[in-house]
C-alpha positions in Angstrom: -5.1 11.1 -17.6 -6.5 8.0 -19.2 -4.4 5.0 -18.5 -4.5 1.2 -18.3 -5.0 -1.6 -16.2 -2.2 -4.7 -17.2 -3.2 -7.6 -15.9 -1.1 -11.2 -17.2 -0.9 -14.9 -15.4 1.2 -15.2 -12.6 2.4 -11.7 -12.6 1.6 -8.5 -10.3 -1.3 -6.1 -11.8 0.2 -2.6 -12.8 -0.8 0.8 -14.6 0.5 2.1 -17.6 -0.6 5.9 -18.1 -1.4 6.6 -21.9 1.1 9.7 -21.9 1.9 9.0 -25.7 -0.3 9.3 -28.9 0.9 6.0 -30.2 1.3 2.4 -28.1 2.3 -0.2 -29.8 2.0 -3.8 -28.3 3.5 -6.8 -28.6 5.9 -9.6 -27.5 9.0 -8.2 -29.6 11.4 -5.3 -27.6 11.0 -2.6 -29.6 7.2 -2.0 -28.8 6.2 0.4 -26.1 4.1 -2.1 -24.1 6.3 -6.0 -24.6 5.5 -9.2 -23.1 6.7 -12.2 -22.9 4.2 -14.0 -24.0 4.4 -16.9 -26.6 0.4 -16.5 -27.9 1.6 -12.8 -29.0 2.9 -11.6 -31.9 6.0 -9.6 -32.2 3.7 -6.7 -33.5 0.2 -7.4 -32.2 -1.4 -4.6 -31.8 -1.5 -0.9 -31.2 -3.0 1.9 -29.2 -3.8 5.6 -30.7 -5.1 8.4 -29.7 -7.0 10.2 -33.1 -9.8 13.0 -32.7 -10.1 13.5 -29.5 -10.2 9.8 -28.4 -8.3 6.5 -28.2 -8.3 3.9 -30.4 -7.3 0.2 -30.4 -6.3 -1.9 -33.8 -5.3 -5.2 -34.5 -1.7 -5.0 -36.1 -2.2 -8.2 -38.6 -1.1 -10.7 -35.3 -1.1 -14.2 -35.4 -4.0 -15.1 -33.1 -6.0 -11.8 -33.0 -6.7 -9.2 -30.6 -10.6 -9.2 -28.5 -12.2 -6.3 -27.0 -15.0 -6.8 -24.6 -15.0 -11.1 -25.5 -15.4 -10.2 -29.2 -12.7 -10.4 -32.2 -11.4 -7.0 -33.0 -11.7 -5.9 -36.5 -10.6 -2.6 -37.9 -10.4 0.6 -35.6 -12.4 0.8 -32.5 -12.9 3.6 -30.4 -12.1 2.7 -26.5 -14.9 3.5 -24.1 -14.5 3.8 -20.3 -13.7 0.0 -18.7 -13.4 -1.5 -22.0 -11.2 -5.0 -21.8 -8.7 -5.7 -24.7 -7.2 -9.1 -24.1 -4.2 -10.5 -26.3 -3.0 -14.3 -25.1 -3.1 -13.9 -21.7 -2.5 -10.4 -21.4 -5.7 -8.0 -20.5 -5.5 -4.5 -20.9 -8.4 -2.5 -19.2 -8.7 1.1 -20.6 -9.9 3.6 -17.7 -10.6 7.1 -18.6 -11.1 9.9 -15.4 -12.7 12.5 -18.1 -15.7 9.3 -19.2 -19.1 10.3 -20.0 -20.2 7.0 -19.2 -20.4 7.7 -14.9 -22.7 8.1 -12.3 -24.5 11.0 -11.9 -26.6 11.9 -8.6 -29.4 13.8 -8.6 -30.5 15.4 -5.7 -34.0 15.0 -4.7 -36.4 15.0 -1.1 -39.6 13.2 -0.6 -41.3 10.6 1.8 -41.9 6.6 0.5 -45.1 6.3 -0.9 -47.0 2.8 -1.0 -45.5 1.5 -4.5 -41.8 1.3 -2.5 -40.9 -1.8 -1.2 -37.5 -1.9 1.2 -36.2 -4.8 2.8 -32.8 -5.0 4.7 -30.5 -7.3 2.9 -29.8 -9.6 6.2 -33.7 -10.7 6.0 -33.9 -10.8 2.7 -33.6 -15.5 2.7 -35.8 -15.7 5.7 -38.6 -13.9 4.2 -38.6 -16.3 1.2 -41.1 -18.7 1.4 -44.1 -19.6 -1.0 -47.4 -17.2 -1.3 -50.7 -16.8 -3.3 -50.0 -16.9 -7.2 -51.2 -13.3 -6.4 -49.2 -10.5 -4.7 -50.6 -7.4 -3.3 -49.1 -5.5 -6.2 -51.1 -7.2 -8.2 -47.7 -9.0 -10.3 -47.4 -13.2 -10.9 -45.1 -13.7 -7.8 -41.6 -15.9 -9.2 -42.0 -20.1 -7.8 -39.4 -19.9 -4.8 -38.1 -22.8 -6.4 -36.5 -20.6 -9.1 -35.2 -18.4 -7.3 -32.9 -21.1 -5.2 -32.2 -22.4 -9.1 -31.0 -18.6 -10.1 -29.0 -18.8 -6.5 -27.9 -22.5 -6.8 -26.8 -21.0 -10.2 -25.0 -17.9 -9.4 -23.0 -19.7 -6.8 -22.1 -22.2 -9.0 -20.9 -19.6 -11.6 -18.6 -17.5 -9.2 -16.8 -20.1 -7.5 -14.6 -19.8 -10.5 -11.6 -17.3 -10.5 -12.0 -14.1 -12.8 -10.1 -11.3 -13.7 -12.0 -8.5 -12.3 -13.2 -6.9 -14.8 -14.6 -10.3 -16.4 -15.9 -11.5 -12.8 -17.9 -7.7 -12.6 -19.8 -8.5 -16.0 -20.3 -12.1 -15.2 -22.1 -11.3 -12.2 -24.3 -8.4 -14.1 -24.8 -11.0 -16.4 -26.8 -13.3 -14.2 -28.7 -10.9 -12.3 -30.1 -10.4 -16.3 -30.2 -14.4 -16.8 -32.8 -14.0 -13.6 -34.4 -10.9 -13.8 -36.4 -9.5 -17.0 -35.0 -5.7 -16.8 -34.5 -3.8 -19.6 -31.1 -1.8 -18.3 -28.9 -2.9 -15.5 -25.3 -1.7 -14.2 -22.8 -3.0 -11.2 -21.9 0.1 -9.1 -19.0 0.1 -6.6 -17.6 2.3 -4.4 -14.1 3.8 -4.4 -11.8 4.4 -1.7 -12.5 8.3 -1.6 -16.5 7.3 -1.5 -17.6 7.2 -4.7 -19.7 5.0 -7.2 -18.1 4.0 -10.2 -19.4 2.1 -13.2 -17.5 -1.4 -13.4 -20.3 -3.0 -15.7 -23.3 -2.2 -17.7 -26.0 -3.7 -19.8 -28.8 -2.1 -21.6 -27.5 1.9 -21.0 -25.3 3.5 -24.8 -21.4 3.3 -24.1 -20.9 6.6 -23.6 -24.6 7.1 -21.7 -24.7 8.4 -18.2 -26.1 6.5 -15.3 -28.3 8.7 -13.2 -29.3 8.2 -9.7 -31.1 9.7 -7.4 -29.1 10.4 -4.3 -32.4 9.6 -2.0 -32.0 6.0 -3.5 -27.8 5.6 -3.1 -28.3 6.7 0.6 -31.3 4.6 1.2 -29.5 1.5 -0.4 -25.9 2.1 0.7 -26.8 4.1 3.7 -29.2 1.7 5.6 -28.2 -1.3 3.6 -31.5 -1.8 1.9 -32.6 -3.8 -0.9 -35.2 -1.5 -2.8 -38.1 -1.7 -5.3 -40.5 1.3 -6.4 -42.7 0.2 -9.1 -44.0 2.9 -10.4 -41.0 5.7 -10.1 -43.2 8.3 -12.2 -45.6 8.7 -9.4 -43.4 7.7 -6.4 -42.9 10.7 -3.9 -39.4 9.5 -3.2 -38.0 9.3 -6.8 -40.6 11.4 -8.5 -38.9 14.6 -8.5 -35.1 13.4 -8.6 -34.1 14.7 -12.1 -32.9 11.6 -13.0 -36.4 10.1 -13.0 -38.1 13.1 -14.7 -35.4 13.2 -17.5 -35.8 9.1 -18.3 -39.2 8.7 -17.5 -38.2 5.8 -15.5 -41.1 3.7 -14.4 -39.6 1.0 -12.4 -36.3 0.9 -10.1 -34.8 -2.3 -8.5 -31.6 -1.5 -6.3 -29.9 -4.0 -4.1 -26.8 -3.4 -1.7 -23.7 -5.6 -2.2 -22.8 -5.8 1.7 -19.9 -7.5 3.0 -19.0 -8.1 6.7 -15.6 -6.8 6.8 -15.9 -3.6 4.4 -19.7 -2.8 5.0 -21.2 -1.7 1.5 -18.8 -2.3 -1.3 -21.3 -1.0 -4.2 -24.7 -1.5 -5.1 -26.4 -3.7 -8.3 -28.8 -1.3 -10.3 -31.9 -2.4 -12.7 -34.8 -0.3 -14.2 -37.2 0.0 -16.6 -38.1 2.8 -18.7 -41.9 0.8 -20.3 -43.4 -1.9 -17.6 -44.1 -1.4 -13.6 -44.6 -4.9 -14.1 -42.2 -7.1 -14.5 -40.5 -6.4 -11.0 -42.0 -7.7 -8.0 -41.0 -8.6 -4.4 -39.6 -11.8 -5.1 -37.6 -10.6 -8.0 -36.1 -7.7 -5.5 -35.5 -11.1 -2.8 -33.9 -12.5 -6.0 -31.2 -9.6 -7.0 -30.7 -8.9 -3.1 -29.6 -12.6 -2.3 -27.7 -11.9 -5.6 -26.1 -9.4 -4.7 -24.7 -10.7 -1.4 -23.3 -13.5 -3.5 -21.5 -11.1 -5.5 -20.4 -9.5 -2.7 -18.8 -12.2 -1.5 -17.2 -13.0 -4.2 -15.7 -9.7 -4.9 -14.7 -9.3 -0.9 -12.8 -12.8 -2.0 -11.1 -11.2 -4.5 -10.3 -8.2 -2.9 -8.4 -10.6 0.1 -6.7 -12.5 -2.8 -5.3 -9.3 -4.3 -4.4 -7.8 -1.0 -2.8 -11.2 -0.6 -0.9 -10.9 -3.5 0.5 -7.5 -3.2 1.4 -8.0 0.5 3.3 -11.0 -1.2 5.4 -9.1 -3.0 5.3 -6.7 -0.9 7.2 -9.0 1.4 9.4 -9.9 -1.6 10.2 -6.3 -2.1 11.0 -5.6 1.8 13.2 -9.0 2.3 15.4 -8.0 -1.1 15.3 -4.4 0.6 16.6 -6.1 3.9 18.8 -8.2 2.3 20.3 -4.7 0.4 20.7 -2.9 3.4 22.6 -5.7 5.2 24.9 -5.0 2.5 25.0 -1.4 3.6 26.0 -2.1 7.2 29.5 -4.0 8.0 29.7 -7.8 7.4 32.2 -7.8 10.1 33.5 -6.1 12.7 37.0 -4.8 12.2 40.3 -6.6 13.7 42.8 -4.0 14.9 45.8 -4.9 17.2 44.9 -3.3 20.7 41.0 -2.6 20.5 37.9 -4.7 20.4 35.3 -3.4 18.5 31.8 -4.4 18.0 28.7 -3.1 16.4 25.5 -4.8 16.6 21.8 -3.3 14.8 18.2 -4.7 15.2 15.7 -3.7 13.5 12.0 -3.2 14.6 10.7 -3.9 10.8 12.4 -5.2 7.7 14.5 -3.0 6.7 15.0 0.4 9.2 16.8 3.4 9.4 19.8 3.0 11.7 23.2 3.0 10.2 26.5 2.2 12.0 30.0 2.1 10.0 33.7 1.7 10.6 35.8 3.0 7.5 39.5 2.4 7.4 39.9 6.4 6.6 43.7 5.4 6.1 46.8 3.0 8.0 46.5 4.7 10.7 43.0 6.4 11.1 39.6 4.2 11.7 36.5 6.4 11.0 33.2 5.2 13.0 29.3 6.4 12.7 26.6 5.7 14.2 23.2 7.6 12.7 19.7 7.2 13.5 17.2 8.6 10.7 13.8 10.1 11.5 11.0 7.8 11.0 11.1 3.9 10.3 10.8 1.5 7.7 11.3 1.9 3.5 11.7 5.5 3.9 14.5 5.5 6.6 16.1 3.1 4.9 16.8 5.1 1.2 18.1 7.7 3.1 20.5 5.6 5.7 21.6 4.6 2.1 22.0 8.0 0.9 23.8 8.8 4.3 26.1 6.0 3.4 27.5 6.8 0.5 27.5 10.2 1.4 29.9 9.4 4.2 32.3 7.1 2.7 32.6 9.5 -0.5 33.3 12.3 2.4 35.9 10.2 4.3 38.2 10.0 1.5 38.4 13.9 0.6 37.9 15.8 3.9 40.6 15.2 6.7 38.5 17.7 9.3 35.4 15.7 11.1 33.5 18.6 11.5 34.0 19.7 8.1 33.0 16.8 7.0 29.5 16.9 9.0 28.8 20.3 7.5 29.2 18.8 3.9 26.6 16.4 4.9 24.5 17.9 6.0 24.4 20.4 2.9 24.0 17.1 1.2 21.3 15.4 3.5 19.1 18.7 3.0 19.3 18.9 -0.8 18.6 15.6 -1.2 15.7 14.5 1.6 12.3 15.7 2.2 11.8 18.4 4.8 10.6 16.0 7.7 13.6 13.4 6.8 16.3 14.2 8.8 19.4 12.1 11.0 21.3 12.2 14.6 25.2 11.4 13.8 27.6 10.4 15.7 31.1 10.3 13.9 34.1 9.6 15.5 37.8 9.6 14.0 40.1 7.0 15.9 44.4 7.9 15.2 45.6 4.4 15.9 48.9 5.9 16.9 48.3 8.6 19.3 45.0 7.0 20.4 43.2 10.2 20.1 39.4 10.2 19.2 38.2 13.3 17.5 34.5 13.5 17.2 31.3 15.3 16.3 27.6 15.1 17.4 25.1 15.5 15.0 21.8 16.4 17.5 22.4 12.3 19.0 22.3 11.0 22.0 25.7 11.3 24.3 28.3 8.2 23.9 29.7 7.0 26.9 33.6 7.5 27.4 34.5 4.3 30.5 38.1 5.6 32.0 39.1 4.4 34.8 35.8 4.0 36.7 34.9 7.2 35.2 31.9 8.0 32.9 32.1 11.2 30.7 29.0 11.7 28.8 30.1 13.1 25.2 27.3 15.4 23.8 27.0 16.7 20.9 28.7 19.1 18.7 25.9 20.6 16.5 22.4 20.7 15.5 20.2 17.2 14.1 22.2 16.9 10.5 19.8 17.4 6.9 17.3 19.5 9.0 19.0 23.5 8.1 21.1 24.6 5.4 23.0 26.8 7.3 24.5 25.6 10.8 28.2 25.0 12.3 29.3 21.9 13.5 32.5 22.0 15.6 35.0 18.5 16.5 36.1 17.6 20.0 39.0 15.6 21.2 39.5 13.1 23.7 42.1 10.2 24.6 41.7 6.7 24.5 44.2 5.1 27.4 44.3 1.4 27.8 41.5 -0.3 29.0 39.2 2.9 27.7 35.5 2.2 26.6 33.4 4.3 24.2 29.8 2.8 23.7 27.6 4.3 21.2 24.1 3.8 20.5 21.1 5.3 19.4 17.8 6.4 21.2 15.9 3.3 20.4 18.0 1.8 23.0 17.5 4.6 25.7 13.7 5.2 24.5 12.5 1.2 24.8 9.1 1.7 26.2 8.0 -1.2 29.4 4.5 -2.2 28.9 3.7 0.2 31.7 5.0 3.2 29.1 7.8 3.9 31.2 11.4 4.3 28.7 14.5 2.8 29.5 17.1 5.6 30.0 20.9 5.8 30.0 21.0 4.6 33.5 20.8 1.0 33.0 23.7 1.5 30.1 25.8 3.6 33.1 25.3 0.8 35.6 26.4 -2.1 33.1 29.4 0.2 32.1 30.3 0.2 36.2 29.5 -3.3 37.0 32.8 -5.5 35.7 30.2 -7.8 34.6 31.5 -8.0 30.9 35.2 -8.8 29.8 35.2 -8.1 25.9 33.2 -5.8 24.0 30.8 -8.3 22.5 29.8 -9.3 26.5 28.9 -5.8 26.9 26.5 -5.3 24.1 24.7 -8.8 24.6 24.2 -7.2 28.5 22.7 -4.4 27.3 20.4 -6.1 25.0 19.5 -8.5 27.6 19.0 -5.5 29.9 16.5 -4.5 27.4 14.5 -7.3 26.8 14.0 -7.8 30.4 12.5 -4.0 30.5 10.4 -4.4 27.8 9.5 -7.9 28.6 9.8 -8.5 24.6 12.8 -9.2 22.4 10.5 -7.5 19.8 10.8 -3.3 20.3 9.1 -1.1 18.5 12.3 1.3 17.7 15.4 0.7 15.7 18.4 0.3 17.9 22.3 0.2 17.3 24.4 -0.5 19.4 28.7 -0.1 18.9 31.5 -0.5 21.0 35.0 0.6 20.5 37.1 -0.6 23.4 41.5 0.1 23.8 42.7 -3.2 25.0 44.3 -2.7 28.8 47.7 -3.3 28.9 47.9 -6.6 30.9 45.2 -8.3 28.9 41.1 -7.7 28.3 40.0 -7.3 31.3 36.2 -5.3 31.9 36.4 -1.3 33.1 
């Protein structure tokens, strides 16, 4: 579907898919596309599909609209790549059904003696001044102009472009140095191919054909080339993009850059003169080309730059969110110390702990762990979030409650997004905990010297429709500790690949080494920086503590 490219000052680039017949731009609300622009006009200019084809009018604004550098007047049709500009707005019109593309022929043959190739990493050694006469028989270009066109082209590109204005600029001098009839500025896509970003010399709507011996001897082995005479060259001869255009003369250069290999390829030909192309002119576009190259590798690292910018915007609002999602506190109720501690691995993650005041005398606690890691772990901890406090307040049985979350986990999460669950339902007066497992890892009940593992209750939770989850009960006497956590605790890798396990957390829990709750999850954090030689994991982890005071005071175990 044709769309376009929005690219203003200061602001992150975007697409805006022509959906609509009629888009109407301008700074005022109402329009379809607004911005807040003080050189537009509140109606400045609209864009219309009619016959088959888009359109783009000047609405009577202020300071006018431009497409392609010139004024716009009247109704002009939109061709692939075309650039309207209003103020400092550019809107680039891309179409995936244009004419105006390349086209490869297929074609076999050897090189014959009119093809000159030379890679483009020897392309400035090599130049150096010769006999007014080379052996092709063409007046060889003074050295001296081609470091001019260089000293030139440098010159010209150090300035910043929009990318669509920096692609024609550089097509533009390779045609300031180089006396071709046709010319166009190929680069490659993500998925491989050659696309059209500037032309010169081909019909708007004309197709670019290319032989596909010359993109793989160019692209392929990262060759400058020159055949200069492609009616009678063995190579090109019988491509069926040479035989159709009775092409006599091809110049092709590679636009190579260190870090991304080739990103496209400059192409010039003419259809009249063998001529007017020689070796120092294909020197010429090569070193050209690398420039360009450069310079759009530059630009690719600055745009990179700026979306991992916001990017990082996006993520630390996301982080800052998500905070909001977790408790700011942990809760102060007479005879227990609680505490409830998460970390995680990137920005934002997808562990989740809670503690929900169900009612006076009932404290509800989760702890969840949600498959994967980073943005999309975190929208579904926060649809597990709501989920559960909306749940807390209708449905007194835990395991009922499980069941309606997972029924709502699995209508509303991919198939591979799923969660582990603890949830745990303190009575503050009979000091009963009635709890459910979700598929998590087994909290650890500390009474009197003794560890009871509690496992879960039911399957992983958002995984299958259909599945039971059943509640267990235990009692929490004084001086009882329950600590919960998930597997990025119990998983933490050493640098030998070896993982943590719950021993570590059983021996802490034995040792008397802690005498509040908040003692006993900085020991197990320590614990695990010390295993993985890193305070930086590469997992999530939660870790919560719920803890029944001891009768003579808060003493450990």
């Amino acid at each position: 579907m044709p769309k376009l490219t929005i690219e203003q000052r200061n602001r992150p680039i975007f697409d805006y898919t022509l959906f609509q017949d009629v888009v109407n731009i301008g700074r005022g609300a109402s329009n379809d596309l607004h911005f807040r622009d003080p050189w537009l006009s509140r109606d400045h200019a609209r864009i219309e599909h009619k016959d088959g084809r888009w359109t783009v009018e000047d609405v009577g604004s202020r300071n006018g609209t431009f497409l392609n550098g010139k004024v716009l007047e009247g109704v002009r049709f939109l061709g692939h790549g075309d650039v309207v500009t209003l103020g400092d707005v550019q809107l680039t019109y891309f179409d995936d059904d244009a004419t105006g593309v390349v086209k490869v022929a297929d074609s076999e043959g050897s090189l014959s003696k009119g093809t000159v190739m030379i890679p483009s990493d020897r392309l400035l050694p090599e130049l150096k001044a010769r006999d007014p006469k080379g052996d092709d028989g063409a007046d060889i270009t003074d050295p001296e102009m081609v470091l001019a066109a260089l000293k030139k082209t440098a010159a010209a590109l150090i300035s910043h472009f929009p990318v669509h204005e920096l692609m024609a600029r550089i097509l533009e001098l390779v045609f300031d140095a180089v006396p071709a009839q046709r010319g166009a500025l190929l680069l490659r896509t993500r998925e491989g191919r050659l696309d059209v970003v500037a032309r010169q010399g081909f019909g708007a709507d004309e197709d670019i054909r290319v032989s596909r011996t010359l993109i793989d001897t160019v692209v392929g082995e990262k060759k400058a080339l020159l055949t200069m005479d492609a009616l009678s060259d063995d190579r090109f001869g019988r491509a069926e993009s040479i035989m159709m255009e009775g092409i006599r003369s091809i110049l092709c250069a590679p636009l190579v850059s260190n870090e991304r290999g080739v990103l496209g390829l400059l192409y010039l030909d003419d259809p009249v003169s063998r001529e007017k192309f020689n070796q120092d002119t294909l020197r010429m576009v090569g070193l050209i080309a690398n420039l360009a190259a450069v310079k759009i590798e530059n630009h690719y690292l600055l745009e990179e730059q700026i979306e991992k910018k916001r990017m990082e915007e996006q993520l630390a609002v996301g982080a800052q969110i998500q905070r909001r999602l977790l408790p700011d506190r942990d809760p102060e109720i007479d005879g227990y110390d609680i505490c409830g501690v998460n970390r995680s691995c990137f920005e934002i993650g997808g562990d989740y702990y809670d503690f929900i005041r169900k009612s006076e005398t009932v404290l509800s606690v989760v702890v969840a762990d949600i498959s994967g890691k980073g943005v999309g772990a975190a929208l579904l901890m926060a649809v597990l979030q709501a989920s559960i406090r909306a749940l807390v307040q209708t449905i007194d049985d835990p395991a009922e409650l499980v069941q309606r979350l997972n029924q709502v986990l699995v209508e509303n999460s991919p198939d591979n997004k799923f969660a582990t669950l603890f949830y745990a339902e303190l009575d503050l007066e009979s000091h009963r905990l009635h709890y459910v497992g979700g598929g998590h890892n087994a909290s650890l009940l500390l009474v009197d010297g003794e560890i009871r593992e509690l496992h879960s209750t039911g399957p992983i939770v958002g995984l299958v429709r259909s599945v039971t989850f059943r509640s267990q009960v235990v009692d929490m006497p004084p001086g009882a500790t329950l600590l919960m956590y998930t597997d990025g605790v119990t998983e933490l890798s050493s640098a030998s690949g070896e993982e943590l396990g719950v021993e570590p957390l059983l021996a802490i829990l034995n040792s008397g080494r802690w005498r509040d709750a908040n003692e006993l999850v900085d020991l197990v954090h320590d614990s695990m920086c010390a295993f993985a030689a890193s305070d930086r994991f590469d997992d999530d982890s939660t870790l919560v503590v719920l803890r029944r005071l001891p009768a003579d005071g808060p003493r450990s175990g």
